[in-house]
mmCIF entry with sequence, helices, sheets and N, C-alpha, C, O atoms, coordinates in Angstrom:
data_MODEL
# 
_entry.id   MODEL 
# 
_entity.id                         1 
_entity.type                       polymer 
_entity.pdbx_number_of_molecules   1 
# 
_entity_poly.entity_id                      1 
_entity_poly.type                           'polypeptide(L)' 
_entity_poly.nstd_linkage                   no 
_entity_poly.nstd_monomer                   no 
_entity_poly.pdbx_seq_one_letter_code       
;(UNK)(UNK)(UNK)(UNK)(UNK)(UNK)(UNK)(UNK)(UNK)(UNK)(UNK)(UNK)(UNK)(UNK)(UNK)(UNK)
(UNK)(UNK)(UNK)(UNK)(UNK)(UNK)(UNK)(UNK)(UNK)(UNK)(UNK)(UNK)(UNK)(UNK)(UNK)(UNK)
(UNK)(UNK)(UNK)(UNK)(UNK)(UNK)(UNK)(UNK)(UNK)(UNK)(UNK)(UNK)
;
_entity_poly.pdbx_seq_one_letter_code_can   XXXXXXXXXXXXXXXXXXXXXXXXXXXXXXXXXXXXXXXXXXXX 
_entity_poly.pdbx_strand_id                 A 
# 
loop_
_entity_poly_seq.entity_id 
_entity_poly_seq.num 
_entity_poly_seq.mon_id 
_entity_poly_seq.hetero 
1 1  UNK n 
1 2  UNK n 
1 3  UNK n 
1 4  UNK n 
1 5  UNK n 
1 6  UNK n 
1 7  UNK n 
1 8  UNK n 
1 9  UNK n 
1 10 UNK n 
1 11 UNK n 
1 12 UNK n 
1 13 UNK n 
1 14 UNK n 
1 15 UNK n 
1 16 UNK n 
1 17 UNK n 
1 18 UNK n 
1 19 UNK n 
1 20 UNK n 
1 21 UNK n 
1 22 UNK n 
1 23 UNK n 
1 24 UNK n 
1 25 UNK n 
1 26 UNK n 
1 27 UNK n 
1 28 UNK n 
1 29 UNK n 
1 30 UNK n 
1 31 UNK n 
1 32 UNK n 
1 33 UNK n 
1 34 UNK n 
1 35 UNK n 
1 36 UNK n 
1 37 UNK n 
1 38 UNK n 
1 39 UNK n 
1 40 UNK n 
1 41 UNK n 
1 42 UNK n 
1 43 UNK n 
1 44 UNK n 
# 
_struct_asym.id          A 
_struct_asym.entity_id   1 
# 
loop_
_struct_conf.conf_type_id 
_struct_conf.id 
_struct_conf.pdbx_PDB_helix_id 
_struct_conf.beg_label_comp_id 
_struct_conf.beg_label_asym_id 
_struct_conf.beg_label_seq_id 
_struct_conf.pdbx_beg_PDB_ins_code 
_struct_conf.end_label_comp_id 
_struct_conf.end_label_asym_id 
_struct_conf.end_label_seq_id 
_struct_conf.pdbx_end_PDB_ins_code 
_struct_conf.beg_auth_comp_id 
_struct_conf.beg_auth_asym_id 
_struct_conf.beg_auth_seq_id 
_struct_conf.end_auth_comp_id 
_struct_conf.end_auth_asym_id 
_struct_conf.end_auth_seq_id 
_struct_conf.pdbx_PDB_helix_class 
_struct_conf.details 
_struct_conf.pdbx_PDB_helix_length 
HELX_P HELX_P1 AA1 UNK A 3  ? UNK A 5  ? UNK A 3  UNK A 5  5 ? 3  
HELX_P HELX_P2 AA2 UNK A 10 ? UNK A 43 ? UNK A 10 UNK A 43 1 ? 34 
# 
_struct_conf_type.id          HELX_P 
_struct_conf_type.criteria    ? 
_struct_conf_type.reference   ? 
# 
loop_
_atom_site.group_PDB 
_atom_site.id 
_atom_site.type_symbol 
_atom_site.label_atom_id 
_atom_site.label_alt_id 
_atom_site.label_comp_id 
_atom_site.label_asym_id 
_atom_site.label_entity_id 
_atom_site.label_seq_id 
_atom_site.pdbx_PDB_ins_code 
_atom_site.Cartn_x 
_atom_site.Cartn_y 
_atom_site.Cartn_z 
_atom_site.occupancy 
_atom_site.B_iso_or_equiv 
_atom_site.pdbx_formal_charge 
_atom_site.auth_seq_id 
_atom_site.auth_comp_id 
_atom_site.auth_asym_id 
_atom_site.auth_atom_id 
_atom_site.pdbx_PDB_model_num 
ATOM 1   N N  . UNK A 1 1  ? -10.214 21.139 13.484  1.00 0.00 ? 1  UNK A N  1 
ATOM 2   C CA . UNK A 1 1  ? -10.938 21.926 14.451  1.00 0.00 ? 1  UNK A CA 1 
ATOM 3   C C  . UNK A 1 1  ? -12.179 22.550 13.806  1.00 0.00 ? 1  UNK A C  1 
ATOM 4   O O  . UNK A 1 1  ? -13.293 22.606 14.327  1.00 0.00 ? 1  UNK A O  1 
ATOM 5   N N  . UNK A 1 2  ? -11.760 23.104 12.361  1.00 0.00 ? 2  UNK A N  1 
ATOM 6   C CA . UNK A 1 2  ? -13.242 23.670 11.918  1.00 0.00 ? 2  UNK A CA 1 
ATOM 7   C C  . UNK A 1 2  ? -13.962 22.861 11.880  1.00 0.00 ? 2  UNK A C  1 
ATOM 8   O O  . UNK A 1 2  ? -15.040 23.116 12.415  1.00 0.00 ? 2  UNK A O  1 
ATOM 9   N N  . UNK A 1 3  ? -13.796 21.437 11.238  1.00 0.00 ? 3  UNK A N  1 
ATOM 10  C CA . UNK A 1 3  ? -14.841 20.477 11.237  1.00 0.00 ? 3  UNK A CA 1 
ATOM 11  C C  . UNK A 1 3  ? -15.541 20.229 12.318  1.00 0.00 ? 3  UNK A C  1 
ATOM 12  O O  . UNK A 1 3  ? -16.755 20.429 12.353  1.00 0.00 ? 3  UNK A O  1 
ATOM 13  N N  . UNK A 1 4  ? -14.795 19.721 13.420  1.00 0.00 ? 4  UNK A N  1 
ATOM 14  C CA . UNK A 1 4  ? -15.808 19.558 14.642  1.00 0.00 ? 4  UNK A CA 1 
ATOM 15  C C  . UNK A 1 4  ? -16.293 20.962 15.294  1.00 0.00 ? 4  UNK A C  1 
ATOM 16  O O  . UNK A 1 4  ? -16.779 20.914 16.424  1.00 0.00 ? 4  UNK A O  1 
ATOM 17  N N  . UNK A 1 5  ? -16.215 21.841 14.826  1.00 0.00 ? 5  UNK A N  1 
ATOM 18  C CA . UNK A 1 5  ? -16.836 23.109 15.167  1.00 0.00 ? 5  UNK A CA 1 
ATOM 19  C C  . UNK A 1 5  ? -17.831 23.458 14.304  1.00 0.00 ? 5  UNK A C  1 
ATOM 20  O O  . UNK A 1 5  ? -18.244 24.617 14.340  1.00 0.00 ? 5  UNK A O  1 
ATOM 21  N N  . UNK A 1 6  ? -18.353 22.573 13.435  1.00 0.00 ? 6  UNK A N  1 
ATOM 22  C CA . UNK A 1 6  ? -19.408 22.385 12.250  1.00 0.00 ? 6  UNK A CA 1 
ATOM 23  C C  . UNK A 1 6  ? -18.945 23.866 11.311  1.00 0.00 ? 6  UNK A C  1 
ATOM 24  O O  . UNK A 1 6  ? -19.717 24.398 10.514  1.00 0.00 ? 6  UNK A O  1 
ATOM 25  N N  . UNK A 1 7  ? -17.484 24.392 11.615  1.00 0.00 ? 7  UNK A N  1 
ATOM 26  C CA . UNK A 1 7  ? -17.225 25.418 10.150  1.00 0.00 ? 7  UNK A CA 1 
ATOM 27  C C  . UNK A 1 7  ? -17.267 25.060 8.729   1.00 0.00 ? 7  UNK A C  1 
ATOM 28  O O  . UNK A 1 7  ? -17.405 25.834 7.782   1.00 0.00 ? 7  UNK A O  1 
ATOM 29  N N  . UNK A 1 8  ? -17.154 24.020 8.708   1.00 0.00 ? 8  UNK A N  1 
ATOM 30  C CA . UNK A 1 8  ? -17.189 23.447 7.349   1.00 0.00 ? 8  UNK A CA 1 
ATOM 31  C C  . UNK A 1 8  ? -17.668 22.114 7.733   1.00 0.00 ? 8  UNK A C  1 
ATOM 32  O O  . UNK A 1 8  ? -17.882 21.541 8.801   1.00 0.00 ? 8  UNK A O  1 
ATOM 33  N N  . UNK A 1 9  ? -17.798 21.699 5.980   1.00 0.00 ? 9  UNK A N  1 
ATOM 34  C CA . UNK A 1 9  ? -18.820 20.379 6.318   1.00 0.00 ? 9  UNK A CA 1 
ATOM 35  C C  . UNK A 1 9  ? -17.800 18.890 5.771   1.00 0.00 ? 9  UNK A C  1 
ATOM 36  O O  . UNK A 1 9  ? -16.791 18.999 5.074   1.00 0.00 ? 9  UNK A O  1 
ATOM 37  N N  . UNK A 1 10 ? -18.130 18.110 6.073   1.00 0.00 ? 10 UNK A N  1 
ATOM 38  C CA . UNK A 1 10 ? -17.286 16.588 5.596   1.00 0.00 ? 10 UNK A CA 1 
ATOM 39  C C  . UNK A 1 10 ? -16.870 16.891 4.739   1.00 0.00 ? 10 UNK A C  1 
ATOM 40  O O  . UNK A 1 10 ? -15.735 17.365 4.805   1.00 0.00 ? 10 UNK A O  1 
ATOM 41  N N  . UNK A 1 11 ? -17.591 16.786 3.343   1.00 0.00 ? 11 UNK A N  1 
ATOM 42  C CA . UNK A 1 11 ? -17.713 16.619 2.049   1.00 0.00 ? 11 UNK A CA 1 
ATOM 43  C C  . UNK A 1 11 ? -16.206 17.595 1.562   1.00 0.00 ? 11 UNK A C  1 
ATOM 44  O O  . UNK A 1 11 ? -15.225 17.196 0.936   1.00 0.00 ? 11 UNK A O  1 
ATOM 45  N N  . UNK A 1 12 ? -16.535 19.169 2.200   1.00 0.00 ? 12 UNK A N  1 
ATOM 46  C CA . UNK A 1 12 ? -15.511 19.958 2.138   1.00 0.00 ? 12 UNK A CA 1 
ATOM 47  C C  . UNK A 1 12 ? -13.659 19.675 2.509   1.00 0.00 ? 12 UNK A C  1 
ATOM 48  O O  . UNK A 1 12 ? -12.699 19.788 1.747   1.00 0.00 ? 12 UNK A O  1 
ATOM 49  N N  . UNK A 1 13 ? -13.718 19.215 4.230   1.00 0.00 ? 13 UNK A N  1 
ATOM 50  C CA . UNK A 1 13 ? -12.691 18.870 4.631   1.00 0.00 ? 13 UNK A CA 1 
ATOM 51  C C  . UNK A 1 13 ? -12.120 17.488 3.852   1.00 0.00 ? 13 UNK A C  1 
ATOM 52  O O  . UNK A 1 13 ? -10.936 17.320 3.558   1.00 0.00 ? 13 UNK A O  1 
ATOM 53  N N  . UNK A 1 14 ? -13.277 16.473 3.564   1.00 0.00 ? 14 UNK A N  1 
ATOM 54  C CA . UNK A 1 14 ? -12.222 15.238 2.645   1.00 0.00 ? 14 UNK A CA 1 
ATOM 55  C C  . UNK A 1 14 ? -11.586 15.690 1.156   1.00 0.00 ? 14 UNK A C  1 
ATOM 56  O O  . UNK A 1 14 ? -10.743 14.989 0.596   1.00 0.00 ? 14 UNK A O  1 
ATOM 57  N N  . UNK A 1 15 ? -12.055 16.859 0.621   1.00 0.00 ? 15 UNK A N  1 
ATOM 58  C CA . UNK A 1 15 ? -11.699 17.327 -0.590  1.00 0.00 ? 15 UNK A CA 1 
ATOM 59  C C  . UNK A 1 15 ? -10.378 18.088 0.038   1.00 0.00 ? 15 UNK A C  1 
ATOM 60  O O  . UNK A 1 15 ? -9.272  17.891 -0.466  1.00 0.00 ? 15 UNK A O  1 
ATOM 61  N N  . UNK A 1 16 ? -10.495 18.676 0.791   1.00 0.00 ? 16 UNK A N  1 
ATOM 62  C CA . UNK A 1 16 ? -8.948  19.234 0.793   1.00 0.00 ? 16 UNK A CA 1 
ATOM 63  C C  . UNK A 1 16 ? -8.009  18.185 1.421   1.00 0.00 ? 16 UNK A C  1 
ATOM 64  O O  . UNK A 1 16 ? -6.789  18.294 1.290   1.00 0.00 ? 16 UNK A O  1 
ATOM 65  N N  . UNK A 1 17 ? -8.698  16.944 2.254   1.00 0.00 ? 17 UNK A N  1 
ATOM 66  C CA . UNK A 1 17 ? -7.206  16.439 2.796   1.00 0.00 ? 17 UNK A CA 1 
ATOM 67  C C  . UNK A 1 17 ? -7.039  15.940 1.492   1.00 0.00 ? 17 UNK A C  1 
ATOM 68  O O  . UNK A 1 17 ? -5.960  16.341 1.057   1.00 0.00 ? 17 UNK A O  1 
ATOM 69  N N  . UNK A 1 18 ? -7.566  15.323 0.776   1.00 0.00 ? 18 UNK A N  1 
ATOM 70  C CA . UNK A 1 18 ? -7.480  14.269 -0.350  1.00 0.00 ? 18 UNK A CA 1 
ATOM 71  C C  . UNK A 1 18 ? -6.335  15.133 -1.396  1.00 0.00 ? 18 UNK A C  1 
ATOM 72  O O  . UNK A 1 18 ? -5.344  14.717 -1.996  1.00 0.00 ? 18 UNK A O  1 
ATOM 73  N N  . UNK A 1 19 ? -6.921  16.435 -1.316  1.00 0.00 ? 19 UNK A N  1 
ATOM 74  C CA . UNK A 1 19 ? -5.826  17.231 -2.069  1.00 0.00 ? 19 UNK A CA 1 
ATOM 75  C C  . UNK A 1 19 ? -4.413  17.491 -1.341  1.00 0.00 ? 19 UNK A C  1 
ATOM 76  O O  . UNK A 1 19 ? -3.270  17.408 -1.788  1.00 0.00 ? 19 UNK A O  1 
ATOM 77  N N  . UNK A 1 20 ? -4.767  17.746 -0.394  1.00 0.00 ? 20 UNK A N  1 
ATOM 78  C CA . UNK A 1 20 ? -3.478  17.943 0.569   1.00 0.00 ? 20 UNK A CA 1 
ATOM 79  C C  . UNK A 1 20 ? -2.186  16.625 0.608   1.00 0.00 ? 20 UNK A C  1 
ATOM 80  O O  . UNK A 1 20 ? -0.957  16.594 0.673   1.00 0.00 ? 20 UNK A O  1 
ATOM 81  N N  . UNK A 1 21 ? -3.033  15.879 0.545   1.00 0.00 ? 21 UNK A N  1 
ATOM 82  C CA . UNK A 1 21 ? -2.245  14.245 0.747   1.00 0.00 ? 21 UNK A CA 1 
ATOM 83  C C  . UNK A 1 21 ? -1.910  13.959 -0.724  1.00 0.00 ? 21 UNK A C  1 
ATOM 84  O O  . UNK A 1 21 ? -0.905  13.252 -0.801  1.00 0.00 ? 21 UNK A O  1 
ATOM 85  N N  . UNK A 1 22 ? -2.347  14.231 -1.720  1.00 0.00 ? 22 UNK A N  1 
ATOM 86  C CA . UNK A 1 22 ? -1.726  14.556 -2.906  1.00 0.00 ? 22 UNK A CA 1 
ATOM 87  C C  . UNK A 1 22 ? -0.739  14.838 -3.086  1.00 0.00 ? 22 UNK A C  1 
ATOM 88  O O  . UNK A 1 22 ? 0.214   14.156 -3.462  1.00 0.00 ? 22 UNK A O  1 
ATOM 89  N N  . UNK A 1 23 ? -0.851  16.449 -2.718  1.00 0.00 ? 23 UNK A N  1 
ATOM 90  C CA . UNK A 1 23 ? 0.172   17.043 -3.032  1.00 0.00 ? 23 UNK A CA 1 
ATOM 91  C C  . UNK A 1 23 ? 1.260   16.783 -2.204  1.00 0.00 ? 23 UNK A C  1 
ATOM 92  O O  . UNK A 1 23 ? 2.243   17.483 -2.443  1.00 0.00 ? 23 UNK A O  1 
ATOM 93  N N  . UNK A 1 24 ? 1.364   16.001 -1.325  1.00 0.00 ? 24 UNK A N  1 
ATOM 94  C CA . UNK A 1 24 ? 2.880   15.818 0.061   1.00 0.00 ? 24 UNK A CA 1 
ATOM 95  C C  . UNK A 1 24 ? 3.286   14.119 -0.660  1.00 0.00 ? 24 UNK A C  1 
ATOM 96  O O  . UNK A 1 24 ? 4.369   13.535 -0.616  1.00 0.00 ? 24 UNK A O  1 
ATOM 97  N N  . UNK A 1 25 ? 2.394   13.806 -1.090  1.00 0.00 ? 25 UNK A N  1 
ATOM 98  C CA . UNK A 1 25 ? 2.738   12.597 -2.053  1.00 0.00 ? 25 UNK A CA 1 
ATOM 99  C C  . UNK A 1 25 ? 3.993   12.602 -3.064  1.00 0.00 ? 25 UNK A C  1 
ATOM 100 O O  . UNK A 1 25 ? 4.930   11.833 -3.280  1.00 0.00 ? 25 UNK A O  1 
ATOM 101 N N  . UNK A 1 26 ? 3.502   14.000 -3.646  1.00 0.00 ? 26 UNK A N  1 
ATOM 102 C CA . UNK A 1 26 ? 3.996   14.106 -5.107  1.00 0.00 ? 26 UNK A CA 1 
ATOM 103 C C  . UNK A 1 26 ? 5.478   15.081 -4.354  1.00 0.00 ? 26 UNK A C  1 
ATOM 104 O O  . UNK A 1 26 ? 6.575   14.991 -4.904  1.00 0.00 ? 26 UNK A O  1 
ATOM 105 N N  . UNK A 1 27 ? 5.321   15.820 -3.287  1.00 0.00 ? 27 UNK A N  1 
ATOM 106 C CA . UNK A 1 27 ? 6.903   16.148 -3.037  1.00 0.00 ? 27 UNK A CA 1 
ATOM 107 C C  . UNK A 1 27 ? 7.526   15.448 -2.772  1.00 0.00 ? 27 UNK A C  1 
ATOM 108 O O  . UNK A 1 27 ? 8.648   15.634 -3.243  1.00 0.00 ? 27 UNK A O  1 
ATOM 109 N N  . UNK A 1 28 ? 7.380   14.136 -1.869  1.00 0.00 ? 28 UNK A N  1 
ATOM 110 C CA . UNK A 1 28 ? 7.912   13.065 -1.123  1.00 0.00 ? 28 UNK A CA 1 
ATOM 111 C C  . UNK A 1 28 ? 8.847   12.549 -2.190  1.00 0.00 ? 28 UNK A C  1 
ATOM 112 O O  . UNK A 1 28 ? 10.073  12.653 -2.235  1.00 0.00 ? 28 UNK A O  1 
ATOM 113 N N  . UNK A 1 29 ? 7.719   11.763 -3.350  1.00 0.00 ? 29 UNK A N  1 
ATOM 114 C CA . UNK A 1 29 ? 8.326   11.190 -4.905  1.00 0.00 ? 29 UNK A CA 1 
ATOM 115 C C  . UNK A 1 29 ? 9.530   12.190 -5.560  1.00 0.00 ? 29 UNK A C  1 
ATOM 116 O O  . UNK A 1 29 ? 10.712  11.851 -5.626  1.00 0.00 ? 29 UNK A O  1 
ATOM 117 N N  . UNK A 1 30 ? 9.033   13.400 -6.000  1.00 0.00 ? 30 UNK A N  1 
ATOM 118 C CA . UNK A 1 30 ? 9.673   13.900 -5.952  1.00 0.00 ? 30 UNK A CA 1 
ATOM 119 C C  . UNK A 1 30 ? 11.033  14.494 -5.366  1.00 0.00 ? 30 UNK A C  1 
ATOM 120 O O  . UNK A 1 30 ? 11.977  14.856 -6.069  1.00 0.00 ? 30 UNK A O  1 
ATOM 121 N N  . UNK A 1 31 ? 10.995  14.538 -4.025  1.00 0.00 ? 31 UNK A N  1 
ATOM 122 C CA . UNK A 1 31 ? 12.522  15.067 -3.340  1.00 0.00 ? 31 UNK A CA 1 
ATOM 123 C C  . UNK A 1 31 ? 13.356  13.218 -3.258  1.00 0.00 ? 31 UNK A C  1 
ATOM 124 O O  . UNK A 1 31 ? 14.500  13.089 -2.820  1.00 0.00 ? 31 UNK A O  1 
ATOM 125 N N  . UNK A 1 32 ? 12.695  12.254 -3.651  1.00 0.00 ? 32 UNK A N  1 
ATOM 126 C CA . UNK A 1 32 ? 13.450  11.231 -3.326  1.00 0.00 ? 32 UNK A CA 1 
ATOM 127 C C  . UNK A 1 32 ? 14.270  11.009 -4.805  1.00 0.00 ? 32 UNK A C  1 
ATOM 128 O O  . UNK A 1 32 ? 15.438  10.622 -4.834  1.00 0.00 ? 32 UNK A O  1 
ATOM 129 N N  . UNK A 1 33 ? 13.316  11.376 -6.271  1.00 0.00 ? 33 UNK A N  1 
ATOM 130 C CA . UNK A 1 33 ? 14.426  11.511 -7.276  1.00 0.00 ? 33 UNK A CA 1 
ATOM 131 C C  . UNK A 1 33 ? 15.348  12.198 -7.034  1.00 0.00 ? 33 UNK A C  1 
ATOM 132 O O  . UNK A 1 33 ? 16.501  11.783 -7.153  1.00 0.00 ? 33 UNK A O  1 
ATOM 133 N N  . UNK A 1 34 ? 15.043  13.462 -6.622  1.00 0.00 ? 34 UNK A N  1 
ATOM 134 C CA . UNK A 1 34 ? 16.091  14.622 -6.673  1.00 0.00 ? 34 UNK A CA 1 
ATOM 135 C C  . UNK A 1 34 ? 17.536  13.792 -5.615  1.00 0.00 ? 34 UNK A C  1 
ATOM 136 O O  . UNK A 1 34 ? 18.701  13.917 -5.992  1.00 0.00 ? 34 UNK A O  1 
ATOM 137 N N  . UNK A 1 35 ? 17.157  12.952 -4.252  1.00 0.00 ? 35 UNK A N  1 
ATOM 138 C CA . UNK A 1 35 ? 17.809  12.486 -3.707  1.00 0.00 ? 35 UNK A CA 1 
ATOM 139 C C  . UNK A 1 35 ? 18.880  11.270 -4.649  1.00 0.00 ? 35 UNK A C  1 
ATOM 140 O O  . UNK A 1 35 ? 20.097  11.234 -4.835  1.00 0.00 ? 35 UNK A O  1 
ATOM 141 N N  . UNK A 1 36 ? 18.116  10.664 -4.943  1.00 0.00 ? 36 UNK A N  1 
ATOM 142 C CA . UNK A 1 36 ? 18.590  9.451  -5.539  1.00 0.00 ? 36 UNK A CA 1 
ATOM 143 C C  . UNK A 1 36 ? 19.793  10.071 -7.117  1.00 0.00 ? 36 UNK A C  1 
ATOM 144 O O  . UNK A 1 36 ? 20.935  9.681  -7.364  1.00 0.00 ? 36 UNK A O  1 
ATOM 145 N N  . UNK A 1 37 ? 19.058  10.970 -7.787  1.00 0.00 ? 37 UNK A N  1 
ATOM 146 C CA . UNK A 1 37 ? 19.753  11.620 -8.999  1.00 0.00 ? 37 UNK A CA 1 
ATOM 147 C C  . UNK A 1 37 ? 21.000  12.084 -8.604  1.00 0.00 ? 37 UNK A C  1 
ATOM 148 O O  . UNK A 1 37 ? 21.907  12.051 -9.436  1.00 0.00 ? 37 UNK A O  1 
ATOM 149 N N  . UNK A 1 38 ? 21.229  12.540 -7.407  1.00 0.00 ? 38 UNK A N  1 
ATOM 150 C CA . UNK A 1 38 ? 22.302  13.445 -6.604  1.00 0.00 ? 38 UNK A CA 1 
ATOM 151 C C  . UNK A 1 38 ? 23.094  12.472 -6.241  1.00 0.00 ? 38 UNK A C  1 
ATOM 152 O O  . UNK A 1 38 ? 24.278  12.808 -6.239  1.00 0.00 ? 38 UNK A O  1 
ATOM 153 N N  . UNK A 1 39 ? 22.805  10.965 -5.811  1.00 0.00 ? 39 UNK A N  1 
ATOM 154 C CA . UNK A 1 39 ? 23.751  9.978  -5.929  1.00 0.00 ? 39 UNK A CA 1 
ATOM 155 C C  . UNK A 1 39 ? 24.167  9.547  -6.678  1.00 0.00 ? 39 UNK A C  1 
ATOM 156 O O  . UNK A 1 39 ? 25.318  9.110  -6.699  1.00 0.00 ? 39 UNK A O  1 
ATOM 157 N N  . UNK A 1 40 ? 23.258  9.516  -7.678  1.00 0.00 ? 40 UNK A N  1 
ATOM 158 C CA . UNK A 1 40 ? 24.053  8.941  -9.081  1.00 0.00 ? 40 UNK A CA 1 
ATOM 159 C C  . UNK A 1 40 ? 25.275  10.095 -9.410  1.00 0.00 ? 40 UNK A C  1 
ATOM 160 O O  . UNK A 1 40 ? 26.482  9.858  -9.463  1.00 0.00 ? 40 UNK A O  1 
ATOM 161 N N  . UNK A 1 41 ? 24.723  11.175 -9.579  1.00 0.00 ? 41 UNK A N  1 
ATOM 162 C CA . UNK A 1 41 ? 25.246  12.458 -10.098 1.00 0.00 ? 41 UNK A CA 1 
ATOM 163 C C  . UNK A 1 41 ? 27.082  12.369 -9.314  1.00 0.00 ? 41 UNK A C  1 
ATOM 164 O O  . UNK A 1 41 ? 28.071  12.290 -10.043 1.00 0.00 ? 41 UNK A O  1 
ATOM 165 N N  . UNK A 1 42 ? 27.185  12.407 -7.664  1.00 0.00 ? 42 UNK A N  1 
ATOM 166 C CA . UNK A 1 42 ? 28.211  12.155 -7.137  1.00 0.00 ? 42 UNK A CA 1 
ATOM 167 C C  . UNK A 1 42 ? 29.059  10.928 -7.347  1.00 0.00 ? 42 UNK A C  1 
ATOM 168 O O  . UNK A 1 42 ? 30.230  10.851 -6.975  1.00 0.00 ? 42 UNK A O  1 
ATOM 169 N N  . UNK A 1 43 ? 28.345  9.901  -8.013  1.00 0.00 ? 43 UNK A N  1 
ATOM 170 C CA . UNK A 1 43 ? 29.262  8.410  -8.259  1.00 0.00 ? 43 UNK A CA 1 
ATOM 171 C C  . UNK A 1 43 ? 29.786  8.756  -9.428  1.00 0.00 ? 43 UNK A C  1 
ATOM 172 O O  . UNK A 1 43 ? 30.804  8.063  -9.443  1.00 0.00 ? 43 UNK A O  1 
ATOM 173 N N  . UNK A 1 44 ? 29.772  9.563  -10.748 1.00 0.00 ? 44 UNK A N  1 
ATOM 174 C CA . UNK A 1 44 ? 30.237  9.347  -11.986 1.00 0.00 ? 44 UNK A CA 1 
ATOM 175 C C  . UNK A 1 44 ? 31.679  10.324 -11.725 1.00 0.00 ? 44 UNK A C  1 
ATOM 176 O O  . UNK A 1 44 ? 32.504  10.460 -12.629 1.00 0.00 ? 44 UNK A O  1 
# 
């Protein structure tokens, strides 16, 4: 919404999705070890 309300500019909004999409990257990877470790963890 800020963008098309010219609150901020391109350059700005692709730097934060780029960061944003990063970081939901790296929980995703993350909560799927934690998933996967927790199966192993329950099989032994």
């Amino acid at each position: 919404m800020d963008l098309d309300e010219n609150r901020i500019d391109s350059d700005s909004f692709l730097s934060f999705t780029f960061t944003w999409e990063t970081a939901i990257k790296i929980a995703r990877k993350r909560e799927k070890m934690l998933r996967e470790l927790r199966l192993v963890s329950d099989n032994l």
